[in-house]
PALUM-132737 format. One record per residue (C-alpha): x, y, z. Coordinates in steps of 0.1 Angstrom, whole numbers, padded with zeros to 4 digits, always signed. Layout:
PALUM-132737
XYZ
...
***
This chain:
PALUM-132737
+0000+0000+0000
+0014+0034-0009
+0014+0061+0017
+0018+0096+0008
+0017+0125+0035
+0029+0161+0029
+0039+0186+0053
+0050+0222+0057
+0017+0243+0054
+0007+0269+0076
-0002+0305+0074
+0024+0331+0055
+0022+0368+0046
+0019+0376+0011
+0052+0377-0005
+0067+0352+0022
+0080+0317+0012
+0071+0281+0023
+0080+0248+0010
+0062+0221+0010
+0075+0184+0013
+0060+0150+0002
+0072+0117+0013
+0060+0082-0001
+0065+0050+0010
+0053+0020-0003
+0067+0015-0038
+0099+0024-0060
+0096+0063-0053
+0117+0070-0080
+0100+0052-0109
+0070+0077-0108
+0064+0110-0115
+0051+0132-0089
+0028+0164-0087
+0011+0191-0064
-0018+0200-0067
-0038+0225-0050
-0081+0232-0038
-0094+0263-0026
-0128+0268-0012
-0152+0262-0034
-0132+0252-0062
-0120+0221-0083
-0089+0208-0072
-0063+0222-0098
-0030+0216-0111
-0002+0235-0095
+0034+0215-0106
+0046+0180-0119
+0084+0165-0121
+0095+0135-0142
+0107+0101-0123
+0141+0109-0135
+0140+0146-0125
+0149+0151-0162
+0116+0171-0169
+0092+0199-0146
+0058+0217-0155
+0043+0243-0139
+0010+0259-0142
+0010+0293-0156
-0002+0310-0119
+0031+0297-0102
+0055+0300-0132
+0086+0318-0120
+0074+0313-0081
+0073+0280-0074
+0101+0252-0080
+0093+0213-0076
+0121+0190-0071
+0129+0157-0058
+0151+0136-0035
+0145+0100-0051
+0170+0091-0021
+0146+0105+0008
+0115+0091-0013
+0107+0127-0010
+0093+0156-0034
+0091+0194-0023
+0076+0223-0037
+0097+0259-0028
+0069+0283-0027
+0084+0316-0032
+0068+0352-0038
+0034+0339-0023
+0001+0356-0033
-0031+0356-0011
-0044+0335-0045
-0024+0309-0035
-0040+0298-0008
-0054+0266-0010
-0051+0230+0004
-0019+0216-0014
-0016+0177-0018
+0009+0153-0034
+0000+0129-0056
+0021+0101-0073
+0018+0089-0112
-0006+0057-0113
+0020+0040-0136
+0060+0035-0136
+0080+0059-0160
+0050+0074-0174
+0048+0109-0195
+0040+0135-0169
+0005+0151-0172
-0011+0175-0156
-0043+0157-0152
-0055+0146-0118
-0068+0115-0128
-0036+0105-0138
-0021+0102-0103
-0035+0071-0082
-0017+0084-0050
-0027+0109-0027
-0017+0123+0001
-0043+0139+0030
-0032+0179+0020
-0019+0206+0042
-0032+0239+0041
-0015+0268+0031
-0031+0303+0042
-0014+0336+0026
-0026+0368+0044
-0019+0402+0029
***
């Protein structure tokens, strides 16, 4: 069984920096890709940032481009996401989610990640 749980939310001021971390156990970490993704209030959950198994490849979405940078440790069995420049938009609940298949093409779909993790909130006040 695969076990995902992130950490490292909490409340920031606007223009502050957090980063978030992700550790999985339960499977070859580093054969999947891994992605954040984020839900506010009211909203669909959305994608925020994906990396490739091999590190060799990272999207963003468009909102965090320039902001945030994913990365992994496929030592630790552990993704982050630096959160730098943070924007009261950005608050929402962030979770981690693994690729449902080994050395897939990343996406930016959430239905193609089989693995989630609980979330942890991340509150930006201006």
């Amino acid at each position: 069984q695969v076990h995902v749980v992130e950490s490292g939310g909490g409340l920031v001021q606007a223009g502050g920096s957090l980063r978030l971390s992700c550790a999985v156990s339960g499977r070859t970490f580093s054969s999947y890709a891994m992605g954040w993704f984020r839900q506010a209030p009211g909203e669909e959950r959305v994608f925020v940032a994906a990396v490739s198994w091999a590190s060799v490849r990272t999207y963003y979405a468009d909102s965090v481009k320039g902001r945030f940078t994913i990365s992994r440790d496929n030592a630790k069995n552990t993704v982050y996401l630096q959160m730098n420049s943070l924007k009261r938009e950005d608050t929402a609940v962030y979770y981690c989610a693994a690729a449902s298949r080994p050395f897939a093409v990343v996406t930016t779909l959430p239905t193609d990640f089989g693995s989630w993790g609980q979330g942890t909130q991340v509150t930006v006040s201006s």
